[in-house]
C-alpha positions in Angstrom: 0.0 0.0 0.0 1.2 3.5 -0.8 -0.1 7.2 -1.0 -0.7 7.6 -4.5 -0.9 11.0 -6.3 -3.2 10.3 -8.7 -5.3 13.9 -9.2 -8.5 13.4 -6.6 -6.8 10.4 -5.3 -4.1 12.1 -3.6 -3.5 10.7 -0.5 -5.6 8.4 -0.4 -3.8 4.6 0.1 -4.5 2.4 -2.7 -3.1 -1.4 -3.5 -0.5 -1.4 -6.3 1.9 -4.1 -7.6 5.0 -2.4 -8.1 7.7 -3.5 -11.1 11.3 -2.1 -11.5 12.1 -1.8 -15.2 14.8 -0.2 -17.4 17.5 -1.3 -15.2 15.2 0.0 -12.2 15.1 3.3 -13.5 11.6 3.0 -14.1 9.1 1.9 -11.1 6.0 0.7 -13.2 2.8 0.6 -10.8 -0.4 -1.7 -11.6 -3.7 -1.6 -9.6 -5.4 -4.8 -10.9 -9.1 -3.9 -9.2 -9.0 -0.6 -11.3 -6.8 -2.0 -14.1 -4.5 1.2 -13.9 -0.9 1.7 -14.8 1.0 4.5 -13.1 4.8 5.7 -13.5 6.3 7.8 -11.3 2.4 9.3 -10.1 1.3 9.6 -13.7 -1.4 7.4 -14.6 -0.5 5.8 -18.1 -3.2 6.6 -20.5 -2.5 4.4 -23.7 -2.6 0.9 -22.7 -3.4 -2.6 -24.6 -6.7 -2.6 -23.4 -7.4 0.8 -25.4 -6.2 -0.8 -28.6 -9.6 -0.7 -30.2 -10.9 2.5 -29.3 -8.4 3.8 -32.4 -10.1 1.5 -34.9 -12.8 1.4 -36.6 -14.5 -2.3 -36.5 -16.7 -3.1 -39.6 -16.5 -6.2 -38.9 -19.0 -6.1 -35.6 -21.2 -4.9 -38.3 -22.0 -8.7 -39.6 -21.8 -10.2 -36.4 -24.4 -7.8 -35.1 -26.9 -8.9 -38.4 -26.2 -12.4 -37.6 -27.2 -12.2 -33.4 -29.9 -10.6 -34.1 -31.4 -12.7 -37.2 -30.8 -15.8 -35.0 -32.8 -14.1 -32.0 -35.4 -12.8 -34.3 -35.8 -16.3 -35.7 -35.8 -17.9 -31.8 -38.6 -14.8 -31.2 -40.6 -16.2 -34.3 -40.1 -20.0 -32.8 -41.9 -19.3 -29.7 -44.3 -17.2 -31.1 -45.5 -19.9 -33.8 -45.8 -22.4 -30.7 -47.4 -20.1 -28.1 -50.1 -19.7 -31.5 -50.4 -23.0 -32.4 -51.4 -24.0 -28.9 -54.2 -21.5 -28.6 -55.3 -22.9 -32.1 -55.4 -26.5 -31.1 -57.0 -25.5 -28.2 -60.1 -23.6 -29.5 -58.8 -20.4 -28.6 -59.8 -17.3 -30.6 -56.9 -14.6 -30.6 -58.1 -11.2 -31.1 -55.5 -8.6 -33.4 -55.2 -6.9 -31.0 -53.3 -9.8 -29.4 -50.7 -8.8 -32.1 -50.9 -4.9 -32.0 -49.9 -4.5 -27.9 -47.4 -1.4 -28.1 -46.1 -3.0 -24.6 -45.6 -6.5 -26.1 -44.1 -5.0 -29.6 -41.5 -3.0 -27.2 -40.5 -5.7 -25.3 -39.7 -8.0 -28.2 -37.7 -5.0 -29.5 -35.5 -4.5 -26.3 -35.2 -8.4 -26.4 -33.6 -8.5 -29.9 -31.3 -5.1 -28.7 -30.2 -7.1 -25.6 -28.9 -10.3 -27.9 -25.8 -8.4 -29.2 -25.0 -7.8 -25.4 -25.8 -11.1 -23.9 -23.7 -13.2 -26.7 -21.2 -10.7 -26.4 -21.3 -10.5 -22.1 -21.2 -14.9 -22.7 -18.2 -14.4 -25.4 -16.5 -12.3 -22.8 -16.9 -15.0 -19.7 -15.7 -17.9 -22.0 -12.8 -15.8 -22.9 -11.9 -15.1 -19.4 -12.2 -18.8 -18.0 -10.0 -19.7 -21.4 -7.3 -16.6 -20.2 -7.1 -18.2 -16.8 -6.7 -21.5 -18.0 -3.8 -21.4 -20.5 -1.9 -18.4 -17.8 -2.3 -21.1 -14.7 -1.1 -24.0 -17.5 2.2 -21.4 -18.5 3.3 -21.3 -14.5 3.4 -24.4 -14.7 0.4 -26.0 -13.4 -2.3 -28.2 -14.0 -5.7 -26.4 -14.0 -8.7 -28.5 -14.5 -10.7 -27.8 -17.5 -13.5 -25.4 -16.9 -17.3 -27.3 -16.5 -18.5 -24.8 -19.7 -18.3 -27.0 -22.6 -17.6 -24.5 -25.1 -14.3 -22.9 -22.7 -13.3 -26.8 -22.4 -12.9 -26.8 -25.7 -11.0 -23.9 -26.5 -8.7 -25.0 -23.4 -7.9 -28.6 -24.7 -7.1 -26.8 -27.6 -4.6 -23.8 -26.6 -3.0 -26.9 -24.9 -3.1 -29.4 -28.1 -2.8 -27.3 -31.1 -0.4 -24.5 -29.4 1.3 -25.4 -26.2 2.2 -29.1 -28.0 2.4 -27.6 -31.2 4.5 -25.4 -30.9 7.3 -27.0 -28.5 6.0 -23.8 -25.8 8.8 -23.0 -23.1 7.6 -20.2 -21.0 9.5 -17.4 -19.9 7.2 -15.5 -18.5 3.7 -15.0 -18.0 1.5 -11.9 -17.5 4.4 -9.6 -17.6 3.7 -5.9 -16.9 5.7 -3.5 -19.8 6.3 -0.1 -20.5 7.7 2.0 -23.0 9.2 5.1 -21.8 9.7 6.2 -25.6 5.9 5.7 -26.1 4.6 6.2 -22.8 2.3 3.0 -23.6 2.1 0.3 -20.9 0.3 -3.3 -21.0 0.4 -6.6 -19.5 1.5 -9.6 -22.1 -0.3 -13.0 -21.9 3.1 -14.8 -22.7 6.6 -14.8 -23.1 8.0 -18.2 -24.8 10.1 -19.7 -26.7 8.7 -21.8 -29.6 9.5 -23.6 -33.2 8.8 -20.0 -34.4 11.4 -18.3 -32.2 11.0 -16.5 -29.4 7.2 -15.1 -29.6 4.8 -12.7 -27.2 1.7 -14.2 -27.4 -1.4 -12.7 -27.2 -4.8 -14.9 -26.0 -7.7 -14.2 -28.1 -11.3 -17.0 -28.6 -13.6 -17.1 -31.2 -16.1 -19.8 -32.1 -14.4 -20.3 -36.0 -11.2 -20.7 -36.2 -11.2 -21.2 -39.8 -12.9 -18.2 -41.0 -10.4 -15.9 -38.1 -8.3 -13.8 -39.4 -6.1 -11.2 -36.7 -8.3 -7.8 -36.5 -5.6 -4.6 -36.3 -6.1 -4.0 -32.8 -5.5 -7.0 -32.3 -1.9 -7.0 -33.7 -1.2 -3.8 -32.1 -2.4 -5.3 -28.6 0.2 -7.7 -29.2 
């Protein structure tokens, strides 16, 4: 714990790993609750996780469409049934059954909340995934997570990388900083592989085949 001079924080204690870079010229400061970077009092306000707020991403574009054609679709599933059952059951359904301004803005807020959820899901799969492979680098033998989908991306960073690859770890989660830049980040993974010596950079997705590194990406790395 130290007092921090960080504007409106000053002097108030706050919990910071502390790293000695450059030599140990440079004392490089990390509060993991907050996810903030600080050299010598100065919060650092280009860091890997900012990557894509410099690029534009057509490409959500697409993915947006698809989500919310497949939760359209579901919508129309349930609806059909829900009718169908009142039909077989000698129900009459009035047009106005159809028309309810109330009903007709709740199926819209359900299909703008399917971007979120799938992307909110994406985002815990990818996190259980992280955790996996950075507990396998120090050397340890996590079990796979219960979630089918993070099981499977984890039996595979293990299979087609780790094994792969020949992976030797060098280091893992390593906070960096570039005084020339004034850019700081923490990398996923320091190694030595067929390929050289490579920092790696985790990243899911649910098609390997059709993935293809997005800029940010590349510059995160």
């Amino acid at each position: 714990r130290f007092l921090a001079p960080l504007g409106c924080l000053e002097n108030v204690a706050v919990s910071m790993e502390t790293f000695k870079l450059y030599g140990g010229e440079i004392t490089l400061q990390y509060d993991d609750d907050e996810h903030k970077y600080v050299v010598d009092g100065n919060v650092i306000d280009f860091t890997a996780s900012q990557c894509s707020n410099f690029f534009n991403q057509p490409w959500m574009i697409p993915w947006g469409k698809k989500v919310m054609r497949e939760a359209a679709v579901e919508e129309y599933k349930k609806f059909s049934q829900v009718i169908g059952t009142l039909v077989k059951s000698g129900v009459k359904i009035k047009a106005s059954n159809f028309l309810d301004e109330v009903k007709i803005k709740e199926l819209e807020q359900r299909l703008n909340a399917a971007t979120r959820k799938t992307s909110d899901r994406a985002l815990l799969i990818g996190d259980l995934v992280h955790r996996y492979a950075h507990e396998f680098a120090l050397g340890k033998e996590p079990d796979l997570p219960h979630n089918e989908d993070a099981a499977r991306a984890c039996a595979a960073f293990k299979e087609k990388f780790w094994e792969k690859f020949d992976v030797t770890p060098v280091d893992a989660e390593a906070k960096v900083y570039s005084a020339k830049h004034t850019y700081a980040g923490s990398l996923d993974l320091d190694a030595h592989t067929t390929l050289g010596r490579s920092i790696v950079d985790y990243k899911t997705t649910n098609n390997l085949r059709r993935f293809s590194p997005k800029v940010e990406h590349i510059v995160q790395c």
